[in-house]
C-alpha positions in Angstrom: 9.3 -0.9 -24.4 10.0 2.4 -24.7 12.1 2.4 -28.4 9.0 2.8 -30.3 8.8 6.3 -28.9 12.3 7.4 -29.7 12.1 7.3 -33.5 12.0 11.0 -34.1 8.5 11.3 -35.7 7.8 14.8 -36.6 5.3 17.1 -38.2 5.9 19.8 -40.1 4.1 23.3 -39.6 2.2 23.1 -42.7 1.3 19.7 -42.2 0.2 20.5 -38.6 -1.8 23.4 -39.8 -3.8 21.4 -42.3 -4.5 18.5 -39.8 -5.4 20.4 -36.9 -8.6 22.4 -37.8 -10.1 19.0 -38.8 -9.2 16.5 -36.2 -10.4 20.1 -33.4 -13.6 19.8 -35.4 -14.4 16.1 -35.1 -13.3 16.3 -31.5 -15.7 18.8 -31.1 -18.7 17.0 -32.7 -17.8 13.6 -30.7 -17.6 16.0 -27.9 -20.8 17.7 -28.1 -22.9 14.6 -29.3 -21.2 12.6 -26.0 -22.8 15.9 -23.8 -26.5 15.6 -25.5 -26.5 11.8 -25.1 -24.7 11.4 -22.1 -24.6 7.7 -22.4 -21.2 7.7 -20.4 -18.1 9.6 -19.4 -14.5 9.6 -20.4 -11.5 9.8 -18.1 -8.1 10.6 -19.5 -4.4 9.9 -17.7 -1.7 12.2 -18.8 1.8 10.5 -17.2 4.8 10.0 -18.3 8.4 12.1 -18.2 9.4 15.8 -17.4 9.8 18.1 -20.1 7.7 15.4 -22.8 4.5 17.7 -23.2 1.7 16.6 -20.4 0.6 20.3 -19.0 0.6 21.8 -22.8 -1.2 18.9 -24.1 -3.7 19.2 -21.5 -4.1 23.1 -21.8 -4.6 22.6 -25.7 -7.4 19.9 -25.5 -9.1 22.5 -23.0 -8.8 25.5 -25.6 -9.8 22.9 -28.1 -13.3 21.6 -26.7 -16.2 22.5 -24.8 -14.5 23.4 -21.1 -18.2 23.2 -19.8 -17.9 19.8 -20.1 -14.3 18.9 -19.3 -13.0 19.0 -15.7 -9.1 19.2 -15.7 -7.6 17.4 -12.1 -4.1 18.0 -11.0 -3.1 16.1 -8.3 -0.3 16.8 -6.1 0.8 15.1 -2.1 -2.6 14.2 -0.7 -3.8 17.5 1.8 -3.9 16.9 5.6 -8.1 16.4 4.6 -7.2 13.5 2.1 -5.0 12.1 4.7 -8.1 11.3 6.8 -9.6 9.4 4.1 -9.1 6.4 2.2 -6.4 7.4 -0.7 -8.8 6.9 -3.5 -11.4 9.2 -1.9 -10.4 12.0 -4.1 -10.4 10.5 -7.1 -13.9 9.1 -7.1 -15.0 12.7 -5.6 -13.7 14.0 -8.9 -15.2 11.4 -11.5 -17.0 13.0 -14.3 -20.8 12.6 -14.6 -22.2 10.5 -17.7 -21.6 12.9 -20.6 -18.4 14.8 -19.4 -14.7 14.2 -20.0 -12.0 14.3 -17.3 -8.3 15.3 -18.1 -5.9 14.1 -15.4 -2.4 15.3 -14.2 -0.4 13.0 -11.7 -3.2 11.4 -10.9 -3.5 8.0 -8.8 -0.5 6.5 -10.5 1.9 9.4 -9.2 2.3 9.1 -5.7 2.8 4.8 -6.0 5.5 5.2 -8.7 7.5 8.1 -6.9 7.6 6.3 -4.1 8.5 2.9 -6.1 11.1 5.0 -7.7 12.9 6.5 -4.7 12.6 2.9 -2.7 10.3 4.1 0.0 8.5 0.5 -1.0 9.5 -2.8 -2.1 8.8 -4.3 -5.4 6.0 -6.3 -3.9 4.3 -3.2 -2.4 4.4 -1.6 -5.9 2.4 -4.5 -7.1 -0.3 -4.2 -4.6 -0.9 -0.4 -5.3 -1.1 -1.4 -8.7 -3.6 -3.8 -8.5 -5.7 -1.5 -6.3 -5.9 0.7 -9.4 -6.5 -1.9 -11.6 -9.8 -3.0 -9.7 -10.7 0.4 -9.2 -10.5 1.0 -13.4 -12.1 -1.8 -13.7 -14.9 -0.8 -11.8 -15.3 2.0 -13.7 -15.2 1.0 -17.3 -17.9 -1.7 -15.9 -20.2 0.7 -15.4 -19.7 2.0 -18.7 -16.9 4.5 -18.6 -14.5 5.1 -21.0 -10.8 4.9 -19.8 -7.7 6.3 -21.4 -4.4 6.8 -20.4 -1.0 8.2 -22.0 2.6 8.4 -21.1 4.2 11.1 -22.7 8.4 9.8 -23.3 11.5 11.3 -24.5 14.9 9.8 -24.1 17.6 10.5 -21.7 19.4 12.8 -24.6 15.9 14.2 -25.4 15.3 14.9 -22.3 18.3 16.9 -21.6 18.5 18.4 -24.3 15.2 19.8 -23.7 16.1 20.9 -20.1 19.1 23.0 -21.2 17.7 24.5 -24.0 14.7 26.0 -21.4 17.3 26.8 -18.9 19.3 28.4 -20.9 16.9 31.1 -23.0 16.1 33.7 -20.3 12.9 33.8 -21.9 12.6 29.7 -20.7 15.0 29.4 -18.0 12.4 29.8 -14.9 10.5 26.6 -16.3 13.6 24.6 -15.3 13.5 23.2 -11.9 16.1 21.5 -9.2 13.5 18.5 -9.2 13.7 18.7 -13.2 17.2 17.9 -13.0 17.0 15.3 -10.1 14.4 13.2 -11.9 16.8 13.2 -14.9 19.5 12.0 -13.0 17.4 9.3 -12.0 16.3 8.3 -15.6 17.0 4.5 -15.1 15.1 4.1 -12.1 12.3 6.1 -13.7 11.9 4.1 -16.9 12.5 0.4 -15.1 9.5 1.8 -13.0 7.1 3.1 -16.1 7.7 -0.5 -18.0 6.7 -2.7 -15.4 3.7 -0.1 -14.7 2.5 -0.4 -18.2 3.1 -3.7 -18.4 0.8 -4.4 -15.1 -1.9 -1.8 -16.1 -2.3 -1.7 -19.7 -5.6 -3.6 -20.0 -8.2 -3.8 -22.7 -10.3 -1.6 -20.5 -8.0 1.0 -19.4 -5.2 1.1 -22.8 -1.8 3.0 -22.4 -0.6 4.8 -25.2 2.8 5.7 -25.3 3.7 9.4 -27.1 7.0 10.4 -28.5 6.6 14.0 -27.3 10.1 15.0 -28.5 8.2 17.4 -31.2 5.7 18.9 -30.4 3.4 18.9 -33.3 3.4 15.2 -33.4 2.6 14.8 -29.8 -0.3 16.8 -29.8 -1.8 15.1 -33.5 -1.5 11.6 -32.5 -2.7 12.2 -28.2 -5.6 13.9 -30.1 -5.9 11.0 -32.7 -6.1 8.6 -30.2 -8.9 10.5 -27.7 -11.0 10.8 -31.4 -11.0 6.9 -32.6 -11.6 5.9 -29.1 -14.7 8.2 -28.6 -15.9 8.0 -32.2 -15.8 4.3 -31.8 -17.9 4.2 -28.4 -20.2 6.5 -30.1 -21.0 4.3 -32.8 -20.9 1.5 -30.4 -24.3 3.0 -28.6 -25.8 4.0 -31.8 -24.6 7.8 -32.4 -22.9 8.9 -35.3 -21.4 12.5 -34.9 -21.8 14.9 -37.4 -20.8 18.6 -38.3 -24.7 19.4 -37.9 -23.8 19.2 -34.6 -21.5 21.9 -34.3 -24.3 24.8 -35.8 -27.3 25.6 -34.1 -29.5 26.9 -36.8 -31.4 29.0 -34.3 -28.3 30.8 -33.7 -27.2 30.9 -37.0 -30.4 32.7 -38.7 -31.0 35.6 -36.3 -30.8 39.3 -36.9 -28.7 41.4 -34.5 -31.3 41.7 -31.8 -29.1 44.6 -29.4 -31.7 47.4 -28.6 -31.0 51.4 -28.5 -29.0 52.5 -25.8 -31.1 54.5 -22.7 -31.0 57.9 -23.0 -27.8 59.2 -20.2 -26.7 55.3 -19.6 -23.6 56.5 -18.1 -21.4 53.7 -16.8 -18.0 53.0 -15.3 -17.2 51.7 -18.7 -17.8 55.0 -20.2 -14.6 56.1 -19.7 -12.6 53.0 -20.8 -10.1 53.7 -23.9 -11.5 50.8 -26.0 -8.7 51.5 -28.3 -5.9 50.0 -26.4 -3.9 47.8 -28.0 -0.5 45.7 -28.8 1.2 45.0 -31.7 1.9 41.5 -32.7 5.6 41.8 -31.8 4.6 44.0 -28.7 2.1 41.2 -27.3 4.9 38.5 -27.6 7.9 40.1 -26.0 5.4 41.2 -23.1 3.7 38.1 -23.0 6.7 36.4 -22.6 7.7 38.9 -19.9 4.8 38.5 -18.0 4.5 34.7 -17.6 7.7 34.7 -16.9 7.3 37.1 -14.0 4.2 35.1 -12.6 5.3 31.4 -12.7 8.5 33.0 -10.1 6.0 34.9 -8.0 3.5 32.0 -8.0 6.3 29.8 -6.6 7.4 32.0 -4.1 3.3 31.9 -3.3 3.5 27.9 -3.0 6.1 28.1 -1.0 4.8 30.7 1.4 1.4 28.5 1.1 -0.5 31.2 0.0 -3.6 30.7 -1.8 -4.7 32.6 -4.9 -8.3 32.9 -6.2 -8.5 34.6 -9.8 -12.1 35.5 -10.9 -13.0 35.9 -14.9 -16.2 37.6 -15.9 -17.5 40.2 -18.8 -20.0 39.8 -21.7 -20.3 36.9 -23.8 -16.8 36.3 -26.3 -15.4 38.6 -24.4 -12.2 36.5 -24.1 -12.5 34.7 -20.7 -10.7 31.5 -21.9 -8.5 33.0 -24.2 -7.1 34.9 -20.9 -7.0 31.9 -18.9 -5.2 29.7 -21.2 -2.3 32.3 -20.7 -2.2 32.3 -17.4 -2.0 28.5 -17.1 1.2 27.7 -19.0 3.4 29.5 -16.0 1.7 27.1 -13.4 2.6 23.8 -11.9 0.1 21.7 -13.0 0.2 20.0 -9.5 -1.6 23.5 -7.9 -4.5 25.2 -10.1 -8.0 24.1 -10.8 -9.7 26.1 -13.5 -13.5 26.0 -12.2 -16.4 27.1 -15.0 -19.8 27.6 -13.9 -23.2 28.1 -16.1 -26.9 27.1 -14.5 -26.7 25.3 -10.8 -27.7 21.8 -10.6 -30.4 20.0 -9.1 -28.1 19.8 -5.6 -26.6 23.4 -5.9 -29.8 24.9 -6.4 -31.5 23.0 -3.1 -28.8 25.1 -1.2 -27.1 28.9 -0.7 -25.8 30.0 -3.8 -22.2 30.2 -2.7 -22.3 26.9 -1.4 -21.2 25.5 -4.5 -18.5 27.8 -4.7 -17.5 27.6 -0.4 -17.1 24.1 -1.8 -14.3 24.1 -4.5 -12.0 26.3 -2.8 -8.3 25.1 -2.9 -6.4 24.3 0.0 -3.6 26.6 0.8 -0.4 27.2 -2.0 -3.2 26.2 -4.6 -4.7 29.1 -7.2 -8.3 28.5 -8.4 -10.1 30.3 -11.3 -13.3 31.1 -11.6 -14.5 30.4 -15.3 -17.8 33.2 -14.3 -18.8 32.7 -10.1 -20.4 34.0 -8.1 -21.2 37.1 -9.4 -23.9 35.1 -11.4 -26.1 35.7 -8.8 -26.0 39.7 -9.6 -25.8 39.2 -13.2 -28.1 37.1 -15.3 -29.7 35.6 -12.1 -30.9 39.5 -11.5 -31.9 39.6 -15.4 -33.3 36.2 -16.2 -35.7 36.6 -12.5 -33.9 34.2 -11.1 -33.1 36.0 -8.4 -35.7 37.9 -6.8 -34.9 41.7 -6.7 -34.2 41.1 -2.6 -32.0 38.4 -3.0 -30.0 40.0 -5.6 -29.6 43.4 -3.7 -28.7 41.4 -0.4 -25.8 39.7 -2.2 -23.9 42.4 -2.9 -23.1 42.5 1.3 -22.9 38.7 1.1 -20.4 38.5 -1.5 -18.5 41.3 0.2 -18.7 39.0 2.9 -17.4 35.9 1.5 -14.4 37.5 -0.1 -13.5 39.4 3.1 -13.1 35.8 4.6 -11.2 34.6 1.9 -8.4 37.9 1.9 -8.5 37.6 6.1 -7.5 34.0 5.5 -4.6 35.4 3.7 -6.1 34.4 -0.3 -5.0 36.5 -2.7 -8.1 37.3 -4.4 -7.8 38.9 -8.1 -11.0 40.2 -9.8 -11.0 40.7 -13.7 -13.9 42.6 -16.0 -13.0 42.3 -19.4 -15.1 44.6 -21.1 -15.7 44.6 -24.8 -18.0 46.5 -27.0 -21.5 45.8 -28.1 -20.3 46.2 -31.8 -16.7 44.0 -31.4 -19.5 41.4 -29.4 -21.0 41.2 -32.9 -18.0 40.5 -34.5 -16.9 37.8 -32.7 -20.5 36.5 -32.3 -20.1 36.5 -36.4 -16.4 35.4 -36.7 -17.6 32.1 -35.0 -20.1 31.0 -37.0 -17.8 31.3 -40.0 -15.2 29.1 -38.2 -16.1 25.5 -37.8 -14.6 24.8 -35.1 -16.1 27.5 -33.0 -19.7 27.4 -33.9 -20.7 25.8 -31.0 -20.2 28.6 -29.1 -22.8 30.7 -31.0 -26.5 29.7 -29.6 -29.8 31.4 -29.4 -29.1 32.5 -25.8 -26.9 34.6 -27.0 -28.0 36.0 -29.0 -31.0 36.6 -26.1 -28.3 38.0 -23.9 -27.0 40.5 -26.5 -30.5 41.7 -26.8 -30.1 42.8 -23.3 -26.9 44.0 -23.5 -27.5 47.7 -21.5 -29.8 45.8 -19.0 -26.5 43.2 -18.0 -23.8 46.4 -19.0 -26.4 48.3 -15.9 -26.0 45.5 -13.9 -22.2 45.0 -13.6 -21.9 48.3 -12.8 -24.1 48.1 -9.7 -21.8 45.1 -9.3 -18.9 46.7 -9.6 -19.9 50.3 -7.4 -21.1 47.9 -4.7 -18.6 44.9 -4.5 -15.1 46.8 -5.7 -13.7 47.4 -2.4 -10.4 48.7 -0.8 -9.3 45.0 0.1 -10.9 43.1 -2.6 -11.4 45.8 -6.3 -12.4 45.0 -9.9 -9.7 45.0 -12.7 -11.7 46.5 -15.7 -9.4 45.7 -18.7 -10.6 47.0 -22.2 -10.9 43.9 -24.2 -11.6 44.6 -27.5 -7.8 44.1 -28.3 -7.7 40.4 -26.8 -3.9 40.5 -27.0 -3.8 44.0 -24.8 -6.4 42.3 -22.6 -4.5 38.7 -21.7 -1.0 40.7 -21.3 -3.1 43.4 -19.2 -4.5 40.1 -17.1 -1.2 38.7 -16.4 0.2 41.9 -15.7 -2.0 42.9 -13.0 -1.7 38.8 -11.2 1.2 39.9 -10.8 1.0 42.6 -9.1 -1.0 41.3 -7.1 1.1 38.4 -6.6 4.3 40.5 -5.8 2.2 43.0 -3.1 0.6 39.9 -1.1 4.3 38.6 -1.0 6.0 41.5 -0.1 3.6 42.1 2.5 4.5 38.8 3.9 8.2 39.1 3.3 8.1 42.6 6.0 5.2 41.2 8.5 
């Protein structure tokens, strides 16, 4: 089954580079068209073996598209919660809503083939799980989902080959695993395991496609390929035809710069930031390297010790949230992070507290969750838009000081970034993306509203920060106008963090 996938297909660099921008942009226009029509979701499986590309793929769609409308699931042994519910409970909790896209990791397959694998069931057994999550897939691409699901392979040699080339470049080496190498030396049993899965679940209504993810330029072209024909051709199916026009919003695009005077003495605790700071090229890769390196050890030490992390991301609009983020994620275990984005509450979050939406996505312990924006909306553009009435924002300053003092005397470790840009590199960027096609959708005309405001929201984070930076739980302002001093300057201070919360353990 699996020969088809060892035939050494590669692309080059330049072949990559002029494929790539085009495929991102149609992905983004299917994307954004599936969001405004919201006619039905799609749910996409990433399985398959160690070392073949499933966590990089994943992280690459997500820096790709529209994160706002992509929820990315990891899914490691079910927590002692789960275990008092039905084993597919958490996986219809986390089904995407008509008009959003799930991305899954070790998701309902995992547990039934590991345990198939080591012979903690027979043959039979196997069979029955399987058909569980056949009817369940069913069920879903009955009601109109779209379902699609791909098992990244490389070959026994491949597969070594990779592992000892990561384990032996100190720069790799801490990727490599004791489970890595057991899995390996269980090849066999894995493969005999993923045929007869495919061969039960590969269905017209829930297709596997199987990768060669030996290179990884071809891996990422053809996953990417795939996810395009099958949501073009759905699309098209229910009448939409996605277009580039999609991707500009010509309110945003035909705007002058709208950012008012500054007030006369507007003294801030961004006043005294360098904004100059900066790495070179060469500089941001050895550190970067460094640096991940550093936090994927600490952040296993973490798991180990069961101790939960809770990373928060804010600052002004393109002020390199994501960018951040998607460098903290490659030195994680796919198995234990949740990257969480917010924007306006819904209908149900809005009937209740504002941090009950956030109370409710907390990790369970060894897990790290990041905040995409949280709930420090409530003292930002909830306090400028009226949202908020002026009591409710200047009470939440002692409720969020609250909230987070639970979280640290639970033993979290709670990190808190501002990346802080200027108003003149905002504009920049603001105008960099609407030159680049695959970032236009970014731009839109409330941006352009909120950059009209810009000292009103730069006023209001620093009330945030003089109230809510505290001894146990302060704010990381990093100077971001350099993103590549700004994402080494995030994963430096992690792990500090990181290394403090463990080393207080280690002596207590």
């Amino acid at each position: 089954m699996f020969r088809a996938a060892e035939l050494g297909q590669t692309v080059t660099k330049k072949e990559y580079k002029e494929r790539a921008p085009e495929i991102r942009r149609q992905l983004l226009e299917a994307q954004v068209l599936l969001g405004r029509t919201a006619d039905f979701s799609v749910m996409i499986d990433f399985a398959g073996v160690d070392g073949a590309g499933k966590g990089s793929t994943v992280n690459l769609l997500n820096s790709w598209m529209d994160t706002r409308l992509i929820a990315t699931n990891s899914y490691g042994l079910a927590s002692e919660t789960d275990e008092h519910k039905p084993k597919f409970w958490r996986y219809w909790r986390d089904l995407p809503g008509k008009g959003q896209m799930a991305l899954n990791l070790r998701a309902r397959y995992s547990q039934p083939f590991l345990d198939r694998v080591y012979e903690r069931t027979t043959n039979l057994e196997y069979l029955a799980e399987l058909k569980r999550i056949q009817t369940f897939e069913r069920m879903l691409a009955d009601d109109g989902m779209l379902i699609l699901k791909f098992w990244m392979h490389l070959s026994s040699e491949e597969q070594e080959q990779r592992l000892e080339a990561l384990q032996s470049d100190p720069e790799t080496a801490w990727r490599v695993s004791d489970r890595d190498w057991e899995h390996w030396k269980m090849y066999t049993q894995f493969i005999e395991t993923a045929e007869r899965t495919i061969t039960e679940t590969n269905t017209e209504f829930a297709p596997w496609h199987i990768i060669e993810g030996a290179d990884k330029n071809h891996r990422i072209l053809t996953v990417s390929e795939i996810i395009l024909d099958a949501l073009t051709t759905r699309l098209k199916a229910h009448g939409h035809e996605p277009t580039p026009e999609l991707l500009i919003d010509e309110e945003a695009t035909d705007v002058e710069d709208p950012i008012p005077e500054p007030p006369d003495r507007h003294v801030t605790v961004f006043s005294t930031l360098d904004m100059e700071s900066s790495l070179t090229k060469t500089e941001y890769r050895n550190q970067l390297a460094a640096q991940q390196r550093r936090i994927h050890l600490l952040n296993r030490k973490a798991i180990e010790q069961n101790r939960s992390s809770v990373v928060v991301v804010e600052g002004p609009d393109a002020g390199g949230k994501g960018g951040a983020i998607r460098r903290i994620l490659p030195t994680l275990d796919a198995r234990n992070y949740r990257v969480l984005q917010y924007g306006a509450p819904t209908d149900e979050e809005a009937s209740r507290h504002y941090l009950w939406r956030f109370w409710r996505h907390l990790q369970r312990a060894g897990h790290l969750t990041i905040f995409d924006r949280s709930w420090y909306g409530r003292v930002l553009v909830e306090r400028i838009e009226g949202f908020a009435s002026e009591t409710e924002w200047k009470r939440a300053y002692a409720e969020i000081n609250d909230f987070e003092d639970q979280l640290i005397e639970h033993g979290t470790i709670l990190v808190k970034y501002w990346l802080h840009i200027t108003p003149e590199e905002q504009l920049s960027r603001f105008e960099a993306r609407q030159r680049t096609p695959h970032k236009r959708w970014k731009i839109t005309p409330e941006d352009w509203r909120n950059r009209g405001k810009w000292y009103e929201y730069e006023t209001a984070a620093h009330d945030m920060i003089k109230y809510t930076s505290t001894h146990v739980s302060p704010w990381e302002i990093i100077p971001a106008n350099d993103k590549n001093y700004a994402r080494v300057k995030v994963l430096e201070r992690f792990g500090d963090y990181l290394e403090a919360a463990l080393q207080d353990s280690s002596e207590s």
